[in-house]
C-alpha positions in Angstrom: 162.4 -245.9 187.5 162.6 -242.1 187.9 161.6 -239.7 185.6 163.7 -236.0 185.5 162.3 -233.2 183.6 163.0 -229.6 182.9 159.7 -227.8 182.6 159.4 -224.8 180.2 156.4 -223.2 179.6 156.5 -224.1 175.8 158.7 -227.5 175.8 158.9 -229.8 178.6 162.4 -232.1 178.9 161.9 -235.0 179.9 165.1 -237.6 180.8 164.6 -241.4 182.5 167.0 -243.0 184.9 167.8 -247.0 184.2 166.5 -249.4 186.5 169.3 -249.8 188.7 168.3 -245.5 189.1 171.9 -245.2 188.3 172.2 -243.5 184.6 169.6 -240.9 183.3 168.9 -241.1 179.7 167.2 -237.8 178.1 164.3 -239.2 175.9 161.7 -237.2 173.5 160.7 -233.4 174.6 157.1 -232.6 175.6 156.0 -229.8 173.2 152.9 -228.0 173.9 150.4 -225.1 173.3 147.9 -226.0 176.0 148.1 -226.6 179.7 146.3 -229.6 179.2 147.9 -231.0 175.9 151.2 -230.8 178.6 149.0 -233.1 181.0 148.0 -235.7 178.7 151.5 -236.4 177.2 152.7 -236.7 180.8 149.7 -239.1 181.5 150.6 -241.1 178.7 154.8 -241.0 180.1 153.6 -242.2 183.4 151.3 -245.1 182.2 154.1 -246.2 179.6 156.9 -245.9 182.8 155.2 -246.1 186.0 157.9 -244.2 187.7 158.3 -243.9 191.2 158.9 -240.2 191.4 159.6 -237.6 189.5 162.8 -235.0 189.5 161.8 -231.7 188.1 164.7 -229.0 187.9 163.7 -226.0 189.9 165.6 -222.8 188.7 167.3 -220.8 191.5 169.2 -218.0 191.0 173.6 -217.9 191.8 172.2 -216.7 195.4 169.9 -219.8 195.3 166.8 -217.2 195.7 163.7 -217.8 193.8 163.1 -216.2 190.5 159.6 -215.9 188.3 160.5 -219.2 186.8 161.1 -221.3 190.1 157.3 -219.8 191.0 156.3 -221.5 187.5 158.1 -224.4 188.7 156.4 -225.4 191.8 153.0 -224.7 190.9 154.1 -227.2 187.9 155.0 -229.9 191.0 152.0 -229.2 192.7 149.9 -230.0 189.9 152.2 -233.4 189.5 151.2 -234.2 192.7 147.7 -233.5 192.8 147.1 -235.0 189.5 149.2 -238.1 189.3 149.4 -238.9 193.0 153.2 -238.7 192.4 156.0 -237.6 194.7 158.0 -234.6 193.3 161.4 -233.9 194.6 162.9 -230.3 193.3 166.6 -229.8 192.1 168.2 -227.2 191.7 169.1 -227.0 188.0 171.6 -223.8 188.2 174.1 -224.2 184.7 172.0 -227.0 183.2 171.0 -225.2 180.4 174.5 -223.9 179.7 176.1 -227.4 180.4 173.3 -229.0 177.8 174.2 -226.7 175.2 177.5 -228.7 175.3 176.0 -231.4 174.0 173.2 -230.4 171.8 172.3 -226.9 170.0 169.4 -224.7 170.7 166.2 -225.3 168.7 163.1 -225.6 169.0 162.9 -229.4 168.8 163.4 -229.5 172.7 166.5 -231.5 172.9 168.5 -229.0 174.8 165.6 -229.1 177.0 165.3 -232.7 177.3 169.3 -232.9 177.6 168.9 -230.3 180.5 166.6 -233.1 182.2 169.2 -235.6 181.8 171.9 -233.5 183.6 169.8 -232.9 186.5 168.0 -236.2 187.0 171.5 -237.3 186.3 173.2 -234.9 189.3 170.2 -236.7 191.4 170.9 -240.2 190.7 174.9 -239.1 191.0 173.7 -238.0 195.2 171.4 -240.4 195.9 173.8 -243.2 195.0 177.0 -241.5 196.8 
């Protein structure tokens, strides 16, 4: 089991693969006020799933440079790996958001956010398994 997600700093998306790690299925959105609200939920994900490592998308921009948000991003991964004890691979997650919106309109539910996660846990599982 792998879990994806799509970190924003309001709504985290959050997508899980199958147990073959072939198909990534976007399940119910992390929404948040507090830092450590985020935490708990994702203590609760990991106790319920037991995954073996987590995908988070990392956004880079066309150039694949880092922006403000991938900064966001990898002190988010950090904190997944110093808190969970969990391995962290980052993705880049350029058009997910746009691809996602596809499939699901913008709200602020967090489905577009938790579809984003299933795109890119999905582009993952589509590499790892070429």
């Amino acid at each position: 089991m792998i879990i994806g997600f799509d970190y924003g700093t309001k709504r985290l998306g959050v997508a899980l693969s199958d147990d073959t790690e072939k198909i990534a299925v976007a399940t119910s959105p992390i929404v948040y006020k507090e830092e450590n609200e985020l935490f708990g939920n994702i203590a609760a994900l990991f106790n319920k799933y037991n995954p073996s490592f987590i995908i988070i998308g990392i956004p880079l921009g066309y150039d694949d440079k880092p922006t403000q948000m991938s900064e966001n991003v990898k002190k988010f991964a950090n904190s997944i790996k110093t808190q969970f004890n969990k391995e962290v691979v980052l993705w880049n997650e350029v058009m997910t958001s746009i691809a996602a919106s596809q499939f699901v309109k913008k709200d602020k539910s967090g489905k577009l956010d938790s579809e984003s996660a299933r795109i890119i846990l999905q582009e993952y599982l589509d590499f790892k398994n070429l």
